[in-house]
Backbone bond lengths (Angstrom), bond angles and torsions (degrees), N, CA, C in turn:
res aa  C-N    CA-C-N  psi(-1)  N-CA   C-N-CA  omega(-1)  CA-C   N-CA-C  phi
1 X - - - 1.471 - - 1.523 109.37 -
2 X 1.387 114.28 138.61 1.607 114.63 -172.43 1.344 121.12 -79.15
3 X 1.084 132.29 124.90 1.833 127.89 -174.24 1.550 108.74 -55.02
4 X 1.360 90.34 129.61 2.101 93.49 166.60 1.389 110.61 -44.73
5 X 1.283 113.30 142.52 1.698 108.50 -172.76 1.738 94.51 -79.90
6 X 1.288 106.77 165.93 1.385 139.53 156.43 1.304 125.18 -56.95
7 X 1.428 125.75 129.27 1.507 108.68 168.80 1.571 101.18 -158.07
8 X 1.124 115.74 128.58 1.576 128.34 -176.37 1.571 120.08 -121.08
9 X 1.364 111.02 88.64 1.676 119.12 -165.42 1.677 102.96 -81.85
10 X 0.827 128.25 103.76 1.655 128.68 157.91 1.984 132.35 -31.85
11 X 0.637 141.29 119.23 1.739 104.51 -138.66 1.171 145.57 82.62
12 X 0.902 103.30 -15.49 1.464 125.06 -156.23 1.559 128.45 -43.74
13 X 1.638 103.89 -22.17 1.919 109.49 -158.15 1.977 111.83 -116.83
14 X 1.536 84.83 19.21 1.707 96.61 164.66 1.611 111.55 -173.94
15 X 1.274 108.47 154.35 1.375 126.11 162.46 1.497 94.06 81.53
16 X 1.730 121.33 -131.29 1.337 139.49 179.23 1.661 112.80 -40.09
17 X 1.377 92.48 -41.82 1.575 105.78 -153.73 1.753 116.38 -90.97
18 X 1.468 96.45 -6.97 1.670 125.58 -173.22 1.106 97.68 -72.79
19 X 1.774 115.83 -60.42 1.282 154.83 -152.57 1.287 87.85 -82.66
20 X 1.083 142.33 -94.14 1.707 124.53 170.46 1.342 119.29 -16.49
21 X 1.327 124.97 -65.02 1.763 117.24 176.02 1.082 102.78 -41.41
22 X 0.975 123.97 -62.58 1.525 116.36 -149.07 1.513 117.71 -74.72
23 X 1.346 102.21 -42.64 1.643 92.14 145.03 1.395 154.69 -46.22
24 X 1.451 98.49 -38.08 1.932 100.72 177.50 1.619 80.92 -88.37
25 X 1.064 146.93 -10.20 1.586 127.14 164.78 1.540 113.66 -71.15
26 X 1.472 123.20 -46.81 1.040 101.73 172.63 1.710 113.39 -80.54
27 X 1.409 125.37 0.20 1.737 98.55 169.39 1.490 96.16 -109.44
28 X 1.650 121.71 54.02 1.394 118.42 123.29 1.784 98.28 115.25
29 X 1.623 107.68 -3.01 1.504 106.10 -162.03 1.402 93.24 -79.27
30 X 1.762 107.11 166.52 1.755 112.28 167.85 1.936 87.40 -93.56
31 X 0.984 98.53 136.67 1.900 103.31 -179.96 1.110 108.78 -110.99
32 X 1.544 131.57 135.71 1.438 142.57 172.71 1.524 107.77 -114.88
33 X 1.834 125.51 91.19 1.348 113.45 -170.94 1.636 103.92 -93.07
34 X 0.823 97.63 161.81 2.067 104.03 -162.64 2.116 79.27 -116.70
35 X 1.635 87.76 151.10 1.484 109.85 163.38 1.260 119.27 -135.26
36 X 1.435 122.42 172.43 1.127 114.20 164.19 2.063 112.09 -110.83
37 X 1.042 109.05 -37.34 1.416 96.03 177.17 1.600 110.43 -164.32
38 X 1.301 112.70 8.84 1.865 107.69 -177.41 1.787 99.07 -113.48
39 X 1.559 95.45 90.37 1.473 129.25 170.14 1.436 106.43 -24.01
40 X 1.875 84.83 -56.28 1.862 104.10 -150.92 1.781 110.57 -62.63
41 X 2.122 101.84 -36.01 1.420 114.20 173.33 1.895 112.90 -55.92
42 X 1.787 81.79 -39.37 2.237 79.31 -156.55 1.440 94.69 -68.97
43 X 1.512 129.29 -48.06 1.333 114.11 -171.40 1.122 130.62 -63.89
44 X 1.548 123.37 -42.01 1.808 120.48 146.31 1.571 130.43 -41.19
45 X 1.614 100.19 -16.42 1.940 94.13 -176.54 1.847 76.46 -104.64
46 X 0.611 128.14 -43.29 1.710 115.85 177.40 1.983 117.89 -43.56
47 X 1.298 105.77 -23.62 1.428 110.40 -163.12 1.537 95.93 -106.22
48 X 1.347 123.76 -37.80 1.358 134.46 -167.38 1.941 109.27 -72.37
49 X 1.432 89.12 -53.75 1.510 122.50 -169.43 1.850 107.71 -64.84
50 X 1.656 108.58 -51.72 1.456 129.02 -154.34 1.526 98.08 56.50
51 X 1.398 120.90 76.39 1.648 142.25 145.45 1.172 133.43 -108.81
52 X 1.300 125.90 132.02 1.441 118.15 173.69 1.729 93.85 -63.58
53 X 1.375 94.76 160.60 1.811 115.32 167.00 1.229 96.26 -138.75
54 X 1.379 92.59 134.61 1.783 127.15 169.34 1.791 114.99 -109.76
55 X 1.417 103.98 114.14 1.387 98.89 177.52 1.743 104.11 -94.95
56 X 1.265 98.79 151.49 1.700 121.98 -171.37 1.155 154.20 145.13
57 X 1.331 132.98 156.01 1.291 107.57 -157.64 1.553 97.50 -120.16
58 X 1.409 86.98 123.38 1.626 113.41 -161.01 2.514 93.61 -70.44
59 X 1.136 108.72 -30.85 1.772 92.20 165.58 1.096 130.90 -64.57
60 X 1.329 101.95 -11.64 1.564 116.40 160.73 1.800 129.61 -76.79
61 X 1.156 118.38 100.71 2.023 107.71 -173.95 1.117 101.88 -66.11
62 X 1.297 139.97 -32.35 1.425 131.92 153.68 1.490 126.12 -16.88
63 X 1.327 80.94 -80.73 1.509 87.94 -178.41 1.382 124.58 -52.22
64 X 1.735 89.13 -48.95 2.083 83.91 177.40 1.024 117.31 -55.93
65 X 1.225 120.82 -19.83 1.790 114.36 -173.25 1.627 109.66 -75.53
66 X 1.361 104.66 -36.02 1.573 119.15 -174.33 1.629 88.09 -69.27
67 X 1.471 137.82 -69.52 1.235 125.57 -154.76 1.565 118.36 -71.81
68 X 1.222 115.42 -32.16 1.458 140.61 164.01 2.292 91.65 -48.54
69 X 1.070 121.40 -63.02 1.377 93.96 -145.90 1.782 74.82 -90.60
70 X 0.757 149.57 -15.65 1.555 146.80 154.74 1.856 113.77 -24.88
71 X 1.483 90.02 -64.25 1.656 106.92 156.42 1.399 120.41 -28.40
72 X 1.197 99.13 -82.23 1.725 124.11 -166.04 1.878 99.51 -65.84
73 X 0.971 115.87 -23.92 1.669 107.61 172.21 1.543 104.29 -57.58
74 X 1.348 72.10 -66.66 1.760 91.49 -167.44 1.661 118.63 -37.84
75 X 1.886 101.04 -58.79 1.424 109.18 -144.02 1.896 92.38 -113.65
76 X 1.510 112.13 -29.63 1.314 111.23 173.08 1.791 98.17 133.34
77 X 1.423 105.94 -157.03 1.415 99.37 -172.55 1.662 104.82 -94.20
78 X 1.637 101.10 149.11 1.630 103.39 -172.91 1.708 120.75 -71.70
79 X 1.079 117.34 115.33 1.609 108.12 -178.13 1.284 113.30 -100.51
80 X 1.511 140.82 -20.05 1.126 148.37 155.54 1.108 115.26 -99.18
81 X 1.784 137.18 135.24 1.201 144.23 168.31 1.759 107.70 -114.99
82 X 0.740 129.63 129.65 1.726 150.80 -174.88 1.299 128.26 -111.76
83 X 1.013 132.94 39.36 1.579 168.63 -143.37 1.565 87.96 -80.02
84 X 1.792 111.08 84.51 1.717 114.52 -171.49 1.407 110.38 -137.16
85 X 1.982 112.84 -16.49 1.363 112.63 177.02 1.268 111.02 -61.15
86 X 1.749 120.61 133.54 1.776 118.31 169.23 1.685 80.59 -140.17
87 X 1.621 94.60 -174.49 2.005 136.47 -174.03 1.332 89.84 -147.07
88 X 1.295 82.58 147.17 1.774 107.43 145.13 1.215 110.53 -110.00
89 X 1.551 117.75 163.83 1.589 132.36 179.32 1.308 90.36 -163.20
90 X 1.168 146.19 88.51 1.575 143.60 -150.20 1.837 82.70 -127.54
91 X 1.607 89.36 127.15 1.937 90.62 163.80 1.309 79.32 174.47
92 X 1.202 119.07 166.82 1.602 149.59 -126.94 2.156 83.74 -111.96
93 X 1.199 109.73 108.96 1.582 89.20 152.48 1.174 127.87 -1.13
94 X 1.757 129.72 -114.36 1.302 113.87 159.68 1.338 151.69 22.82
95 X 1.468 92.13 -59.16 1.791 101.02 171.25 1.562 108.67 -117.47
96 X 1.479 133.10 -19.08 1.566 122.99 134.98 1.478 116.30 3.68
97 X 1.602 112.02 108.74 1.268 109.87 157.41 1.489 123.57 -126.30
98 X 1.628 114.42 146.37 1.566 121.95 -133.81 2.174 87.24 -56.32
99 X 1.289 128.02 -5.46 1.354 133.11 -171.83 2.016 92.68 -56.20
100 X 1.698 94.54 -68.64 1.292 121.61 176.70 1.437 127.70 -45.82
101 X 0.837 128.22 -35.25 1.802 154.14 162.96 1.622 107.29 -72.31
102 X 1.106 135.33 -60.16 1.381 136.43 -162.62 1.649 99.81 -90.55
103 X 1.292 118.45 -29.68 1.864 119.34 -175.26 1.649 96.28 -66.80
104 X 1.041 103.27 -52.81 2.071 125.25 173.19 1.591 108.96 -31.11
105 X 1.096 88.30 -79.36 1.448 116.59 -169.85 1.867 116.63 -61.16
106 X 1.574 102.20 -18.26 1.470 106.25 -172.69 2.056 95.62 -104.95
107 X 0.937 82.07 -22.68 2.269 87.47 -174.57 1.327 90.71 -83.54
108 X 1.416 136.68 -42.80 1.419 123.80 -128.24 1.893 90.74 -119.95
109 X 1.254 103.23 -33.38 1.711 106.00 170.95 1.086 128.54 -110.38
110 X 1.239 119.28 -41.27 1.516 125.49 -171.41 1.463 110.96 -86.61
111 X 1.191 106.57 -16.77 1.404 123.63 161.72 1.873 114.79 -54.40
112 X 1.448 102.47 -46.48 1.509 102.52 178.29 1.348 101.89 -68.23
113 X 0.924 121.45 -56.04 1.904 123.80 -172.70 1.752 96.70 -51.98
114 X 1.064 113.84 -52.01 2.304 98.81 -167.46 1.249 91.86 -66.71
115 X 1.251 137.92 -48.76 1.389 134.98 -163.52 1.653 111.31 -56.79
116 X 1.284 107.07 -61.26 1.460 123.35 -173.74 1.576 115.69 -60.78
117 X 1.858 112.04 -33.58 1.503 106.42 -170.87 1.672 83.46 -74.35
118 X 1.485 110.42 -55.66 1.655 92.67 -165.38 1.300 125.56 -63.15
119 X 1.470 133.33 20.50 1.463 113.95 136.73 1.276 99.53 -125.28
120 X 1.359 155.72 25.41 1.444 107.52 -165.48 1.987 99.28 -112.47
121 X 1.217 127.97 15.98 1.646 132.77 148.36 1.676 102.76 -66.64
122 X 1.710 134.65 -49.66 1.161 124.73 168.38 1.536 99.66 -53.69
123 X 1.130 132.00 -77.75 1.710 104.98 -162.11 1.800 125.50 -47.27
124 X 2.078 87.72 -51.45 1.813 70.43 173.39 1.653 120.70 -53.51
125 X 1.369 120.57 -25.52 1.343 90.84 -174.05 1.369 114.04 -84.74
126 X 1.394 103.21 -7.67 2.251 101.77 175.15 1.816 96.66 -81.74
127 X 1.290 120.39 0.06 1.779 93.92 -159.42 0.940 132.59 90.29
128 X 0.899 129.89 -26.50 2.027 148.33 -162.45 1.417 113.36 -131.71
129 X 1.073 112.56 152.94 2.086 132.50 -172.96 1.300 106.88 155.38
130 X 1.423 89.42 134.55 1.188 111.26 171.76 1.745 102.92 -124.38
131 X 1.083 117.96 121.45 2.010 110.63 170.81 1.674 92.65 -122.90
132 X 1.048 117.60 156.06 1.430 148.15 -160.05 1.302 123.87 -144.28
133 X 1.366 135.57 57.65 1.435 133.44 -174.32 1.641 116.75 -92.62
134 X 1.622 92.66 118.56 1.863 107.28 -176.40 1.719 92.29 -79.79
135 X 1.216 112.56 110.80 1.186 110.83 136.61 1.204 139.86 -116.64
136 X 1.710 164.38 -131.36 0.952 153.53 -168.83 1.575 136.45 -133.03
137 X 1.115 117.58 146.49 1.947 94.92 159.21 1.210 117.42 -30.28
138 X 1.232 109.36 -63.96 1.767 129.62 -140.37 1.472 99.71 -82.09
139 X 1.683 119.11 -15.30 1.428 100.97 153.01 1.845 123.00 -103.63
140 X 1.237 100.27 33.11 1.004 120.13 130.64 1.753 156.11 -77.54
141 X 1.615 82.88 -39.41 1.615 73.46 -167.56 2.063 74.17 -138.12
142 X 0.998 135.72 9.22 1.470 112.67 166.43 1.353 88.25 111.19
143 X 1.495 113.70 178.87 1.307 132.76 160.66 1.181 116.66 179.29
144 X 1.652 133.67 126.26 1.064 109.03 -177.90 1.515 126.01 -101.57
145 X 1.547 112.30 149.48 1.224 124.23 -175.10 1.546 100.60 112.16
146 X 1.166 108.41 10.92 1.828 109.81 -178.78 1.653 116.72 -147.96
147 X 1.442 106.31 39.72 1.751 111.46 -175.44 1.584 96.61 -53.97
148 X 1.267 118.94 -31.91 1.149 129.84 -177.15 2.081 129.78 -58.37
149 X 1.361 84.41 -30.78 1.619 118.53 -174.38 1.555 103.16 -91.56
150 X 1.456 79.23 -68.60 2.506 76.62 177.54 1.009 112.16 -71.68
151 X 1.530 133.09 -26.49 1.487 114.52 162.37 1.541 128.14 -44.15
152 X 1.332 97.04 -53.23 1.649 107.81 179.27 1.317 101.35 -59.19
153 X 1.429 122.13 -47.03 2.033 117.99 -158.51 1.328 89.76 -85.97
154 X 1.168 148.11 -29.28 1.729 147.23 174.38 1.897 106.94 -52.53
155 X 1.956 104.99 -49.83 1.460 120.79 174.46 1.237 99.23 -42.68
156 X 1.891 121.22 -60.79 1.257 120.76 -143.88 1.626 102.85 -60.77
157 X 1.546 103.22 -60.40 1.821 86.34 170.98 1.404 154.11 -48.61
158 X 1.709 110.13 -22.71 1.094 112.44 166.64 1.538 112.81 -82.88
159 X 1.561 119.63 -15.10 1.594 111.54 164.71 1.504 108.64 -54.42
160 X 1.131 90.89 -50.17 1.952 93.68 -163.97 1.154 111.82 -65.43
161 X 1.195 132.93 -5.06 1.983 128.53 -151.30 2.130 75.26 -113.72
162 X 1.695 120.24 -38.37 1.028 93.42 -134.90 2.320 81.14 -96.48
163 X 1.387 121.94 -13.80 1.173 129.22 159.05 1.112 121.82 -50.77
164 X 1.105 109.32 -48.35 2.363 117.10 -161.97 2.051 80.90 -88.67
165 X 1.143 136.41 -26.72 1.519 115.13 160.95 1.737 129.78 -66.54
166 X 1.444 93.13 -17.05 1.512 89.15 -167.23 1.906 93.29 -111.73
167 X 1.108 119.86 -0.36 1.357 119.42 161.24 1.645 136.00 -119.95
168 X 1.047 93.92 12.74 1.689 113.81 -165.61 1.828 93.49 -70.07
169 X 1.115 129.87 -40.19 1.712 141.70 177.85 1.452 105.44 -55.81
170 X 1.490 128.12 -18.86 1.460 138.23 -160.21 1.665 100.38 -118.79
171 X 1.158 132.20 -9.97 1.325 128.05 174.61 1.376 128.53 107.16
172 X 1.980 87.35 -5.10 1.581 95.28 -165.69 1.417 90.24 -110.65
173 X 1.679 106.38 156.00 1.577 143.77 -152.76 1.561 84.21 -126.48
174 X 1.559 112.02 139.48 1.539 119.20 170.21 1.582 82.36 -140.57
175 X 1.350 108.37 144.69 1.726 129.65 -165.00 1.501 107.21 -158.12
176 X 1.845 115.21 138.45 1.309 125.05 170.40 1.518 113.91 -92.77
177 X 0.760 119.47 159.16 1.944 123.65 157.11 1.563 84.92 -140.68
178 X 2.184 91.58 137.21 1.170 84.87 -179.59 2.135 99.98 -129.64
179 X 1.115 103.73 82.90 1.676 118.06 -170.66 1.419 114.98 -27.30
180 X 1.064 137.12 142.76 1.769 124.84 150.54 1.192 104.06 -98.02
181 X 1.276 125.29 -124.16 1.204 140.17 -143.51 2.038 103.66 -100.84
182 X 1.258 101.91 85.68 1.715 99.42 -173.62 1.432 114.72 -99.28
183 X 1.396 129.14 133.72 1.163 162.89 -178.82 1.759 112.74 -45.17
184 X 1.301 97.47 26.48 1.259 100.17 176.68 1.940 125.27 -103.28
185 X 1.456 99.05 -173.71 1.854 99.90 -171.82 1.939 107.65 -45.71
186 X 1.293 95.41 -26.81 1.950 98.36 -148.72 2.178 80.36 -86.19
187 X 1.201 118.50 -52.16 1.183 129.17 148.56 1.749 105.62 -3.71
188 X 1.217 95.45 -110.86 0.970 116.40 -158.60 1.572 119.48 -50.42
189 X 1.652 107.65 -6.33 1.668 104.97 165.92 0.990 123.02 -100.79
190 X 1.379 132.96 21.50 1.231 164.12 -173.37 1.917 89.72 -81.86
191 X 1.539 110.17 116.06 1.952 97.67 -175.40 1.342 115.11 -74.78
192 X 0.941 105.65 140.22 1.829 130.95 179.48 1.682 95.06 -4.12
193 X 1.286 113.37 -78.68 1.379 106.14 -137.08 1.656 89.68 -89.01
194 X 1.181 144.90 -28.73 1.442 119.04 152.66 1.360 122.44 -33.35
195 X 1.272 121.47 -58.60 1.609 144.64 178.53 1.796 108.75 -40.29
196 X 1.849 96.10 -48.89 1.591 102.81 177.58 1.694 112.21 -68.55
197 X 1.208 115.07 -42.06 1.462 139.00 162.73 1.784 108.68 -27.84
198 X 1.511 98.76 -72.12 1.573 95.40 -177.94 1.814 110.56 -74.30
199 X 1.564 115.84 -30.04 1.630 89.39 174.98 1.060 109.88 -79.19
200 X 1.198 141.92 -6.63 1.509 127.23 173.05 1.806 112.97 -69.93
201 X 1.195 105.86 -2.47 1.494 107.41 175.09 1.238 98.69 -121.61
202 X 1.507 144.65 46.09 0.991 160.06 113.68 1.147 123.19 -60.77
203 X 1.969 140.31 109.92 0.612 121.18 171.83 1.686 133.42 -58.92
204 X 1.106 128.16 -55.28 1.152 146.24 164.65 1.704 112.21 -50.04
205 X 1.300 134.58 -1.05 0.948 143.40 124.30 1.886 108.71 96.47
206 X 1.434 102.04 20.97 1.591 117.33 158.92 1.335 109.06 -163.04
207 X 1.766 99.24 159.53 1.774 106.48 166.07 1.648 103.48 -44.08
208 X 1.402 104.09 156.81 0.959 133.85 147.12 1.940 123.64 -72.81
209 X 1.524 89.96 159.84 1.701 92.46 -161.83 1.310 92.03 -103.17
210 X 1.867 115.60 158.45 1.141 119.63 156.87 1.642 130.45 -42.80
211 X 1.622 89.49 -40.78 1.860 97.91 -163.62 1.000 99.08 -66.94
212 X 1.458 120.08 -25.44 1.766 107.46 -156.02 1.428 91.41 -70.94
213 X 1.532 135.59 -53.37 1.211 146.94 -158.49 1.349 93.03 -47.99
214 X 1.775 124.29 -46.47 1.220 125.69 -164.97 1.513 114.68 -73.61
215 X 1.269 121.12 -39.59 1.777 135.79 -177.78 1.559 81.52 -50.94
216 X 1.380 120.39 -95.84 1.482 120.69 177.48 1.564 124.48 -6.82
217 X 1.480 106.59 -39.33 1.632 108.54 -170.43 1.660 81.86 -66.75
218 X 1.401 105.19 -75.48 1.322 109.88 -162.76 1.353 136.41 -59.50
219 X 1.268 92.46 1.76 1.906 100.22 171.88 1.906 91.14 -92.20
220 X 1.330 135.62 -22.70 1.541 116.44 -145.66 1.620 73.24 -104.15
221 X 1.251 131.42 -2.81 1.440 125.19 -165.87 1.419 103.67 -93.51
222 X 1.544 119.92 -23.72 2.007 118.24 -161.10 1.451 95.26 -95.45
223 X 1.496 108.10 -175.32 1.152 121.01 -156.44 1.764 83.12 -85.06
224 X 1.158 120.46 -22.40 1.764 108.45 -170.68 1.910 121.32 -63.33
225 X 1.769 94.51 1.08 1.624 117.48 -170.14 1.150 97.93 -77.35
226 X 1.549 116.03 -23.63 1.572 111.81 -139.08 1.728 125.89 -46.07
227 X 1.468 119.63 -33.45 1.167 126.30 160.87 1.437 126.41 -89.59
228 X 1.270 134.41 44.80 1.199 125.16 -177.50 1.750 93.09 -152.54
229 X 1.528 117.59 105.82 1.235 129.20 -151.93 2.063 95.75 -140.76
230 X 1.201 113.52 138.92 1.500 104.76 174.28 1.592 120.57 65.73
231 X 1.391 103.00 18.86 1.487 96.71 165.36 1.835 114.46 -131.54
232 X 1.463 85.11 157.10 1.576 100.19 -177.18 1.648 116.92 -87.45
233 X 1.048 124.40 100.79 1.382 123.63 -174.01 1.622 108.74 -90.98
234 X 1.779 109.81 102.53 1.551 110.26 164.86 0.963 127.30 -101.42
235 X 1.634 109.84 152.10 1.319 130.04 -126.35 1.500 87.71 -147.70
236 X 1.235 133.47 62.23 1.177 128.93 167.52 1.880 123.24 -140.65
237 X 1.330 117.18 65.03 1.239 135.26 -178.53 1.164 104.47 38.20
238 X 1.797 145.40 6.58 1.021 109.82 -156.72 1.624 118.31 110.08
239 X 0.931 116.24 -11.43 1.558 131.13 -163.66 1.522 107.83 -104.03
240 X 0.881 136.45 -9.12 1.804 146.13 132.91 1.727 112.78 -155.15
241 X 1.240 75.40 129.82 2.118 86.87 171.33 1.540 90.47 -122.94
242 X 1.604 96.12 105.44 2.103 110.07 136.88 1.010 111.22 -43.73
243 X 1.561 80.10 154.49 1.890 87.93 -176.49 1.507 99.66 -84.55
């Protein structure tokens, strides 16, 4: 009988990244959600969900390596990676300080690189991978008050375009999602009439949902992905299409 696959979401125990667990849990995965420090969130999405939680801070390669083989004791070897933990540090260039820029840039990018080197020699040598990197509109098309933010979500795509080429021969698939505006806690305290402001420049004419972000994870994650490697899938009602 074949082992439940593996899946280790970064983020994992609220908002986007909740909504992902709980999905590759219900299509059958064993899930390992990683945190960075709200106890009170990971142990309620741990009880609700049935997920392991990993505390750590994924800008650290240290750590990922420590929580990563923490994982694989436990649950077995990782076959999906979910590369979804980010920050904000939002301030204008100008008043940007290198604190704000480098905290960004180490959670939101360098984070994909510790995560990804420490498993993806286990997949090439099983055949199989799946990696999954959420990145954003806004490293798409800019944003201001966040050179700091679209830099990193701009990084995440050229990681993935230039990974899923140099592993595509090994079985493994590297894939973007790139979110707009999602319906979550950080969302939703955003005040009213800003909030009314950005869905009115929604085409489709509301936030977007967590799950949907999550259906997506878990369709680019099954074997039905198998040919679709190095692309960025956006996910924003309508509210910018790349060319």
């Amino acid at each position: 009988m074949a082992r439940a696959r593996v899946a280790f979401v970064t983020g994992g125990t609220r908002g986007i990244g909740k909504a992902i667990s709980a999905r590759l849990r219900t299509a059958g995965y064993q899930v390992a959600a990683g945190y960075a420090g709200n106890d009170v969130a990971a142990n309620a999405a741990a009880d609700e969900l049935g997920v392991m939680v990993v505390k750590g801070n994924v800008g650290n390669f240290g750590d990922c390596a420590r929580a990563i083989a923490e994982v694989e004791a436990a649950l077995g070897p990782i076959d999906t990676l979910v590369n979804n933990a980010g920050i904000t540090r939002d301030a204008m260039l100008h008043k940007m300080t290198p604190e704000q820029w480098n905290e960004v840039i180490y959670v939101n990018l360098a984070s994909i690189f510790n995560m990804s080197r420490n498993v993806i020699e286990g997949m090439r040598d099983r055949g199989f991978g799946r990696i999954i990197n959420i990145s954003s509109i806004n490293g798409q098309k800019g944003q201001m008050g966040q050179a700091n933010y679209a830099a990193a979500k701009a990084g995440v795509i050229g990681f993935t375009k230039s990974i899923a080429m140099e592993n595509a021969k090994k079985g493994i698939t590297v894939n973007a999602i790139a979110p707009g505006y999602i319906d979550t806690e950080m969302v939703s305290a955003v005040p009213k009439d800003v909030l009314d402001k950005i869905v009115s420049g929604i085409p489709v004419g509301r936030l977007g949902m967590a799950d949907e972000i999550a259906r997506a994870v878990a369709f680019l994650a099954s074997e039905d992905s198998g040919f679709i490697t190095g692309s960025t899938l956006t996910m924003n009602g309508g509210q910018y299409m790349p060319s």
